[in-house]
C-alpha positions as CSV (number, residue, x, y, z in Angstrom):
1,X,-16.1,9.8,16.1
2,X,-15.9,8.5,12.8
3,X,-13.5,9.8,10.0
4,X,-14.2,11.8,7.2
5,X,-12.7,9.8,4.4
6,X,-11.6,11.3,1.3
7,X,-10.7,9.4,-2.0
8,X,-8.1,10.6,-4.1
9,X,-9.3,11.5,-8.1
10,X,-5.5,11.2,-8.5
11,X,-6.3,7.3,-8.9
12,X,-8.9,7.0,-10.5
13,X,-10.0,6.1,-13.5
14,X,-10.0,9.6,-15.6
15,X,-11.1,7.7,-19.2
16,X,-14.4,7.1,-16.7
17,X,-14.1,9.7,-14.1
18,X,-17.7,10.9,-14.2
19,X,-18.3,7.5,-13.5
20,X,-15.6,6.8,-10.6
21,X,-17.0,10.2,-9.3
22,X,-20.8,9.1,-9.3
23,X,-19.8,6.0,-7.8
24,X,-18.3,8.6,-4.7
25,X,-21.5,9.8,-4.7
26,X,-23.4,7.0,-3.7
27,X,-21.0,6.0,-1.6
28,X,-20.2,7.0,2.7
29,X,-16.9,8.9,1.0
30,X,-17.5,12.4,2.9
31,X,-15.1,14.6,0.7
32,X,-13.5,14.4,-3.2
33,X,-9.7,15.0,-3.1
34,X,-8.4,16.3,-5.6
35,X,-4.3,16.9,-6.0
36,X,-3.1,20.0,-7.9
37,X,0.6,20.1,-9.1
38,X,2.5,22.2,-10.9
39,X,6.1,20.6,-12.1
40,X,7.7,23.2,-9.7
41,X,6.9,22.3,-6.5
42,X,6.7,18.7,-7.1
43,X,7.9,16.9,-9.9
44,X,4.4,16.2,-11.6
45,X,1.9,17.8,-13.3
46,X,-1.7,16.9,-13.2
47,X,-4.9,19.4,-13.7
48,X,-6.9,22.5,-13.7
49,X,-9.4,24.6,-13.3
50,X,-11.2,23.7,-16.3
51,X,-10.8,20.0,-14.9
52,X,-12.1,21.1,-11.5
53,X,-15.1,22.9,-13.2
54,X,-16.1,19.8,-15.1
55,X,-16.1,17.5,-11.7
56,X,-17.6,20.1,-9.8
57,X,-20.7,19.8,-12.2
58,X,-20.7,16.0,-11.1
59,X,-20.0,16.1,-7.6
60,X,-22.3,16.0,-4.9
61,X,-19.6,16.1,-1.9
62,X,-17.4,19.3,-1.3
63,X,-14.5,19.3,-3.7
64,X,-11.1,18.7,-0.9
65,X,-8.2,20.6,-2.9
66,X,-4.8,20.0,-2.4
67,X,-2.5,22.6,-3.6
68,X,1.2,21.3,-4.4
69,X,2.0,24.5,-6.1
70,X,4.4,27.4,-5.9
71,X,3.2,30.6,-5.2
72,X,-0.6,29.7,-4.7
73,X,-1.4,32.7,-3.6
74,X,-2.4,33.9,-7.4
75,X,-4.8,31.2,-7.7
76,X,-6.9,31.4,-4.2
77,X,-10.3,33.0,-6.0
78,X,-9.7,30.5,-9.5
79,X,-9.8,27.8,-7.2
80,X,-13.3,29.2,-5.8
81,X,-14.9,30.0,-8.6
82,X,-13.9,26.1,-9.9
83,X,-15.2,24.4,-7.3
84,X,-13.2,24.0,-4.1
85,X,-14.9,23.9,-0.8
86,X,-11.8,23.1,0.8
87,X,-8.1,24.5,0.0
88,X,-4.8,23.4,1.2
89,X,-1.4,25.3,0.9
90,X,1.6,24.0,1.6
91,X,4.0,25.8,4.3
92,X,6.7,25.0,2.2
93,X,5.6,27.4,-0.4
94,X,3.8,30.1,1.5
95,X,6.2,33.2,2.6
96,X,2.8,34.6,3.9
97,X,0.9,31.7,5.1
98,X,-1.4,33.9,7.4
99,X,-2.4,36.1,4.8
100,X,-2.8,33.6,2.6
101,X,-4.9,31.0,5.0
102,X,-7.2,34.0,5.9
103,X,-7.3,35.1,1.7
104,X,-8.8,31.5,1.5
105,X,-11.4,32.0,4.5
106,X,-12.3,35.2,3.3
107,X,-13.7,33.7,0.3
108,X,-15.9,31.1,2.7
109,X,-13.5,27.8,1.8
110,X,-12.0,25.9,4.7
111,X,-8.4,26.6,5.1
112,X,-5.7,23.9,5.8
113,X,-1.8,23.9,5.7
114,X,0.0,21.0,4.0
115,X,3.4,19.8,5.7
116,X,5.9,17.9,3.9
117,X,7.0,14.1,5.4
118,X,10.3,16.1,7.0
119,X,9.1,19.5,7.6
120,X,8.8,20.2,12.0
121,X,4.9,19.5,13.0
122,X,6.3,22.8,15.6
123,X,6.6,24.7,12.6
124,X,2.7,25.1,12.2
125,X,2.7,26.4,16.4
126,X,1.6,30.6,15.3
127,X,-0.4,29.3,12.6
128,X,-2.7,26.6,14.1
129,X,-5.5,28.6,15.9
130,X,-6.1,30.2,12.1
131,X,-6.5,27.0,10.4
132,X,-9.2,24.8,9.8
133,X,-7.0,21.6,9.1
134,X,-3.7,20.3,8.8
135,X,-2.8,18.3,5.9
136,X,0.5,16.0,7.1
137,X,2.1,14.4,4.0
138,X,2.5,10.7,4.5
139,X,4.4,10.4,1.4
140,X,6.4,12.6,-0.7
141,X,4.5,15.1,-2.5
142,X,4.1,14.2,-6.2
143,X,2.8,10.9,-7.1
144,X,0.3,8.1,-6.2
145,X,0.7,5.0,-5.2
146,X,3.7,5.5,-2.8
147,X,4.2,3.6,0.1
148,X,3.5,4.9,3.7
149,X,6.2,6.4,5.5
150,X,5.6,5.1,9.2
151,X,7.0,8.3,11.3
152,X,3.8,10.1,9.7
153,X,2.4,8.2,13.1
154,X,4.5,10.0,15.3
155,X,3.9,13.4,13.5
156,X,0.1,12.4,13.7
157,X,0.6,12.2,17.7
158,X,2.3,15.6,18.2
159,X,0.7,17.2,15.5
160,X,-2.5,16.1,18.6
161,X,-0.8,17.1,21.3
162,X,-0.1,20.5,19.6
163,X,-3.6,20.9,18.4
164,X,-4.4,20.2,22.2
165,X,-1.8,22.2,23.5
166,X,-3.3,25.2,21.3
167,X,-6.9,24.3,22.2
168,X,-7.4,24.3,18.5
169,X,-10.3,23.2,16.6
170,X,-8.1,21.8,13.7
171,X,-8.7,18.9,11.5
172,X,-5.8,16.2,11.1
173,X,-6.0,15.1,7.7
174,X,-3.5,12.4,6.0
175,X,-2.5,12.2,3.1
176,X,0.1,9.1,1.1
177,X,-0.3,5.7,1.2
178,X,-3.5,5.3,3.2
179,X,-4.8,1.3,3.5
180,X,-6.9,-0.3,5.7
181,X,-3.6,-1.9,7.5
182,X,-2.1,1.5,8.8
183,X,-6.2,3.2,8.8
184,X,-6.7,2.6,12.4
185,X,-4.1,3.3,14.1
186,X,-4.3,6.6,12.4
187,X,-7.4,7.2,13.6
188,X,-6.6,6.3,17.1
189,X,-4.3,8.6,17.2
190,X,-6.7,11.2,16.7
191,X,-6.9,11.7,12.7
192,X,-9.5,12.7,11.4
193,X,-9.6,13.3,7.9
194,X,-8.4,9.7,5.9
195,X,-7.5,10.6,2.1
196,X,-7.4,7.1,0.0
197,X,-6.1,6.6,-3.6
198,X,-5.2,3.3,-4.5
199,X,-6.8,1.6,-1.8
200,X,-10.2,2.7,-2.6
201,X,-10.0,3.2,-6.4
202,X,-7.4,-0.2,-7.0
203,X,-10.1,-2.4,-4.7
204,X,-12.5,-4.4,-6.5
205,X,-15.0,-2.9,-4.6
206,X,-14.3,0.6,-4.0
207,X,-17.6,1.2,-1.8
208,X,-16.7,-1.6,0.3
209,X,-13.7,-0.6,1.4
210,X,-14.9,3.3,1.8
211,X,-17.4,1.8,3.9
212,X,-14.9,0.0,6.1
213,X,-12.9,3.4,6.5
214,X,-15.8,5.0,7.8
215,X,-16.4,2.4,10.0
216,X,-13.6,2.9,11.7
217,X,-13.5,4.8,15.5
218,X,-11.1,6.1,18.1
219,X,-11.1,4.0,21.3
């Protein structure tokens, strides 16, 4: 199985974004990512709906939406009607999570749960059968560019072995520092969702090195 590799708007280009975003489009990239955030939740801010309305008219892979927001919960249909075809939460801010990962599958999105670098993989144990993927932070939640924390390896394994354990059909997606260094061995560990900022939009060849991403395999 190859991965589904997702690069990050978050680093591209935004004075050219309909460009960077056709450029996706031609490309083996399988999702768009895009990170929402609020100022609350995590100390940046960075765009919209009217944002996500104006890509979505570009786009020609589902729009991957990362909520790093309090209280998302108000926005679930907003976030629709924008665009998203996938929608991630994060546990941190979700008193309800199972009402509000069903509120998104209600509205025919696919539902993951976001986990901070230091929050328990265990703590996603009741919630796993009900969600399509999990999103494990690899840095912390807020800005680009950071570097890779390398326990997100270990979580990747037991976040597996739970996901196993559950007979779950959930995704492992990853999200921080992603390069084609550390790409592999997350993917032999059994992720399966790659999300890439820098290293795809900073290359000199973006395509390239999405192409190498999805090349990748687990043994």
């Amino acid at each position: 199985m190859n991965p589904i590799i997702a690069p990050s708007l978050l680093s591209s280009d935004f004075v050219n974004l309909e460009k960077e975003i056709k450029m996706l489009n031609k490309s083996q990239a399988d999702w768009i990512h895009l990170d929402i955030m609020d100022g609350h939740f995590v100390p940046n801010i960075t765009f919209g709906m009217p944002v996500i309305r104006a890509i979505k008219r570009v786009a020609q892979k589902p729009l991957d939406v990362h909520l790093m927001i309090e209280k998302p919960e108000r926005f679930i249909t907003d976030f629709k009607n924008a665009g998203a075809d996938c929608l991630s939460v994060h546990w941190e801010t979700c008193p309800h999570l199972h009402r509000t990962i069903h509120q998104i599958k209600d509205l025919d999105m696919l539902a993951g749960v976001a986990i901070n670098p230091h929050t328990p993989v265990s703590f996603l144990e009741d919630i796993i059968n009900d969600v399509d993927f999990v999103l494990l932070m690899s840095v912390n939640p807020g800005f680009g560019g950071q570097r890779f924390i390398s326990n997100s390896i270990k979580r990747a394994k037991e976040l597996r072995k739970l996901i196993d354990k559950h007979q779950s059909n959930a995704l492992i997606e990853v999200d921080g520092g992603v390069d084609l260094d550390n790409a592999p061995t997350l993917v032999d560990v059994g992720v399966d969702i790659l999300v890439a900022g820098n290293t795809v939009f900073g290359a000199e060849n973006p395509t390239e090195v999405i192409k190498r991403l999805k090349g990748l395999s687990c043994e």
